[in-house]
C-alpha positions in Angstrom: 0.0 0.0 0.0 2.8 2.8 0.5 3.9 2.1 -3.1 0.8 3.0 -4.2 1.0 6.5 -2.0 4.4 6.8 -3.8 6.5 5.7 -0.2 9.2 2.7 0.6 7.1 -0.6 2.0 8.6 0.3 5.1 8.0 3.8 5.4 6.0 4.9 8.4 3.4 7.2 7.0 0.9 9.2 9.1 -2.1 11.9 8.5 -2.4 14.3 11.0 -5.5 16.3 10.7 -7.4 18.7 12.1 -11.1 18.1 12.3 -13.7 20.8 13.1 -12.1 23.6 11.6 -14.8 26.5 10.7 -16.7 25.6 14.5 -15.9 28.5 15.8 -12.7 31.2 15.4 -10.2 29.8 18.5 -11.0 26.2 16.6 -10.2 28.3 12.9 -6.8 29.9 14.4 -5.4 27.2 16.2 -6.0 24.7 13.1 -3.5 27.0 10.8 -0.8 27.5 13.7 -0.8 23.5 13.8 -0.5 23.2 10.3 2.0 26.2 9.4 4.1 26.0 12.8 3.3 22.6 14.1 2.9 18.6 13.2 -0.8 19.0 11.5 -0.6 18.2 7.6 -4.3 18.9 6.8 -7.8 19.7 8.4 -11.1 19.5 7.6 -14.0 22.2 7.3 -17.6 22.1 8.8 -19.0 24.5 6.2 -22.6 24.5 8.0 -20.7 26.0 11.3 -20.8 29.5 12.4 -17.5 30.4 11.7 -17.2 28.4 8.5 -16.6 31.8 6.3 -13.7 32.6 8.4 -12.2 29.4 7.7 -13.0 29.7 4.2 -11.8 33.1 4.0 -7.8 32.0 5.6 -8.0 28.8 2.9 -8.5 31.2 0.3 -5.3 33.1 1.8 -3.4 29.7 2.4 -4.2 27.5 -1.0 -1.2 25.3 0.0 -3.8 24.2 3.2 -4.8 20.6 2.2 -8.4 20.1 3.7 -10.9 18.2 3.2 -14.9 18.4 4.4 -16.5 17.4 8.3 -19.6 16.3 6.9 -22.2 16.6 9.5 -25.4 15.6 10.7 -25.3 16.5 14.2 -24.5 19.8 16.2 -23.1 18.9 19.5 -23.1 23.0 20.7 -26.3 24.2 21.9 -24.6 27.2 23.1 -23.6 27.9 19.4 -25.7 26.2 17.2 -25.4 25.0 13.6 -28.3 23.9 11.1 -28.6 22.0 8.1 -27.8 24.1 4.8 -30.2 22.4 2.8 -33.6 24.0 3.0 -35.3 22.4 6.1 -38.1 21.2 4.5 -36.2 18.9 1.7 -34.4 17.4 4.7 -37.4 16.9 8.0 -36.0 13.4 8.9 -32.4 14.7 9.7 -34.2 17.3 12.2 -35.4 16.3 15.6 -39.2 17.0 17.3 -37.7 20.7 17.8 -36.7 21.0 13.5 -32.9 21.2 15.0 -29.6 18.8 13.7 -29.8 16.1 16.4 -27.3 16.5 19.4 -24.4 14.2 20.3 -26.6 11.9 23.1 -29.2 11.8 20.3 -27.2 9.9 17.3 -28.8 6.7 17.7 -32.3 8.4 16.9 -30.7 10.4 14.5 -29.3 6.8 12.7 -32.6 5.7 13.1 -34.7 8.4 11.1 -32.2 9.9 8.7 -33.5 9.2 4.9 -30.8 7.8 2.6 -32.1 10.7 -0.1 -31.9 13.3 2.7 -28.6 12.6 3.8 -27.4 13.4 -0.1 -29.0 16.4 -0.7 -27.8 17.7 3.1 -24.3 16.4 1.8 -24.2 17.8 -1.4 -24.9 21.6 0.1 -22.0 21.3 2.3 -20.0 19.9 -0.6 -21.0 22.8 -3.0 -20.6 25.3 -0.2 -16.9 24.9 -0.2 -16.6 24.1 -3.9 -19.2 27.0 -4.6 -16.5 29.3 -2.9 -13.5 28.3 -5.6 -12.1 25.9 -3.1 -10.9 22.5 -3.6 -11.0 20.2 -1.0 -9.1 16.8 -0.9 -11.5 14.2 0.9 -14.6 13.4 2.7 -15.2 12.3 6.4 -17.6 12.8 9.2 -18.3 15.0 12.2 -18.9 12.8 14.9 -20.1 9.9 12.9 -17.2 7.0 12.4 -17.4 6.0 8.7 -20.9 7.9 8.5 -22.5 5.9 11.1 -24.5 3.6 8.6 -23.2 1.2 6.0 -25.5 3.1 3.6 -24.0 6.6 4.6 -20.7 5.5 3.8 -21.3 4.1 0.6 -23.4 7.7 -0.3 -20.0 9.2 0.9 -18.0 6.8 -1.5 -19.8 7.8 -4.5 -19.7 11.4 -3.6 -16.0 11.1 -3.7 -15.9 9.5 -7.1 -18.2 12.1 -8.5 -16.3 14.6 -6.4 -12.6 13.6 -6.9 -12.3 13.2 -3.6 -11.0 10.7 -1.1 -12.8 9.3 2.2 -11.7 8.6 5.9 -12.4 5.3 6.6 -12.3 4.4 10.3 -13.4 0.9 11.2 -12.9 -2.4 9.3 -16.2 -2.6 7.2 -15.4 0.3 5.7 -11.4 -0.1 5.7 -12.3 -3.8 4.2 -14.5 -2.3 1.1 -11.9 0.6 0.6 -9.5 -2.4 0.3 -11.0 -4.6 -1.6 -11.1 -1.9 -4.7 -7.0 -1.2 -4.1 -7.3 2.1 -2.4 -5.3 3.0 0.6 -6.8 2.4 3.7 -5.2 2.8 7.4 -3.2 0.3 9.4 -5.8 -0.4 12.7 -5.5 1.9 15.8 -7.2 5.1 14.1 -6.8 8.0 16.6 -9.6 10.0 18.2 -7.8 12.6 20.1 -11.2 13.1 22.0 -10.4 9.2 23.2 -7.1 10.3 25.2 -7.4 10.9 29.1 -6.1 15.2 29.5 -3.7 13.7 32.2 -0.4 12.8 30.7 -1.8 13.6 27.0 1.4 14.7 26.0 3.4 11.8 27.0 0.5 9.5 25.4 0.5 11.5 22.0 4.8 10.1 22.4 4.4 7.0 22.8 1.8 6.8 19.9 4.4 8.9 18.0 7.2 5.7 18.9 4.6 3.0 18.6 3.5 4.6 14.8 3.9 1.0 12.8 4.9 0.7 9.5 2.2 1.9 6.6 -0.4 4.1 6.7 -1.7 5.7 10.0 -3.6 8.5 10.8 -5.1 10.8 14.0 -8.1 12.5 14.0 -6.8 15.1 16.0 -9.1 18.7 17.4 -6.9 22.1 18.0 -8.1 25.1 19.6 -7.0 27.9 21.7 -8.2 28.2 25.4 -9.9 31.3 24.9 -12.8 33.2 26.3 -14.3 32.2 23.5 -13.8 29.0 23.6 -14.4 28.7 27.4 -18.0 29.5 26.4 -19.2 27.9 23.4 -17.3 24.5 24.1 -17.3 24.3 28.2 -17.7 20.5 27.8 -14.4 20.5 25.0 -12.2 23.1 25.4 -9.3 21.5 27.5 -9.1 18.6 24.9 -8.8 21.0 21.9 -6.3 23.1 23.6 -4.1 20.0 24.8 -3.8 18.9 21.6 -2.7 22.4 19.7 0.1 22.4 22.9 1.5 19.2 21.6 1.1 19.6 18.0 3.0 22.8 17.9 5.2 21.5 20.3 9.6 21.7 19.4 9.0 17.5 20.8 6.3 16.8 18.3 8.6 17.7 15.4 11.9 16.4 17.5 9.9 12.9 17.9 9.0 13.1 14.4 12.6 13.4 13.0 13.8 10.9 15.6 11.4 8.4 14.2 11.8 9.2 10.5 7.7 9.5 10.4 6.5 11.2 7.2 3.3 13.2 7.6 1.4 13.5 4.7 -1.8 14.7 3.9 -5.0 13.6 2.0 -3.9 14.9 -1.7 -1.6 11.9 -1.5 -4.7 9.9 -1.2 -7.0 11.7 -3.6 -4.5 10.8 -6.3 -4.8 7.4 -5.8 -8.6 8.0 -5.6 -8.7 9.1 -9.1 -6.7 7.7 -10.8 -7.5 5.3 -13.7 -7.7 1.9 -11.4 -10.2 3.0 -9.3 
């Protein structure tokens, strides 16, 4: 699999990106700083969010940014709240009792109501919301959703991609088995939530997974802020974990541990060519 990303069989090879960018604006700042001054090699962009324009607006100032889209189906911030972009009345079974995007507690119901047909047209708004801006993202994954959260969603995402010329995340081994079964790249198991990692001693964890990265393709899923007023109020429940993990990724050990274990971070263009080209 790292010849076909253009790497050595033995090369250690690892995606770190950013999700959530465009959440709010300490999410949007600390996402660049990680890329430009940090480990980061990519991120990806809620465009239904509040501050989604801001992070549109630094892409179009940074078009050497690799990012990709956070499609989502569920706003986890009631505080600072995020709706569907499709017109709410082509999309009523993505909506709870209250005509809001489901919250986090509420995703089983959610997987339980959403409409196949509703799920596209509330996907292809946030796709042409980026691309309707003249940006060009790289790939497709999921806000809070591993591998879409349904078989069905996934596939959808898959053929959005191809349409798109885009690559996908895939997380778990369903979706890493049908991703491998066509030749495309897929991760080695162990895919990182950074939201999974206890605050005490995160740093020394994120060093050991950095020693422990095995040969192949890995990547984290990683969630950079700053510990701002602002983000003290809109993410109470999230802040500390966002502003943990911009400490380490901008961190003089992140890169040190990098070079010391000849790990090459790449990002999801390497992917997307693979996704388009002629054998897929």
């Amino acid at each position: 699999m790292n010849e076909l990303l253009g790497h050595a069989a033995g090369s250690r090879l690892l995606i770190v990106n950013c999700d959530d960018f465009g959440m709010y604006r300490a999410v949007n700042e600390a996402v660049v700083r990680s890329i430009e001054e940090g480990i980061a090699g990519s991120c990806s962009l809620m465009t239904p969010c509040p501050a989604a324009g801001h992070a549109m607006g630094l892409l179009r100032e940074r078009p050497e940014i690799s990012f990709g889209l956070h499609l989502t189906l569920v706003c986890e911030a009631p505080g600072h709240p995020w709706g569907p972009l499709a017109a709410r009345e082509t999309v009523p079974s993505l909506l709870d009792p209250d005509g809001l995007l489901y919250t986090f507690d509420r995703i089983p119901d959610l997987l339980a109501a959403a409409r196949i047909e509703e799920v596209e047209v509330e996907f292809r708004a946030q796709i042409a919301a980026a691309t309707d801006a003249g940006l060009a993202p790289t790939h497709l994954d999921w806000h809070c959703l591993a591998d879409g959260g349904r078989a069905d969603i996934f596939d959808l995402t898959v053929d959005l991609a191809r349409e798109y010329g885009l690559a996908v995340r895939a997380w778990l081994d369903p979706a890493r088995g049908k991703l491998r079964a066509r030749g495309l790249p897929v991760t080695e198991p162990g895919f990182l939530d950074s939201f999974g990692l206890d605050l005490d001693g995160k740093a020394a964890a994120y060093a050991r997974r950095l020693r422990e990265v095995p040969p192949g393709l890995s990547e984290w899923a990683v969630h950079p802020a700053l510990g701002d007023e602002e983000a003290r109020a809109v993410d109470p429940d999230g802040w500390r974990v966002r502003l943990s993990d911009y400490e380490f990724l901008t961190s003089p050990r992140a890169r040190e541990l990098l070079r010391e274990e000849d790990i090459v971070v790449i990002d999801y263009r390497t992917l997307q060519r693979v996704w388009t080209g002629p054998h897929t």
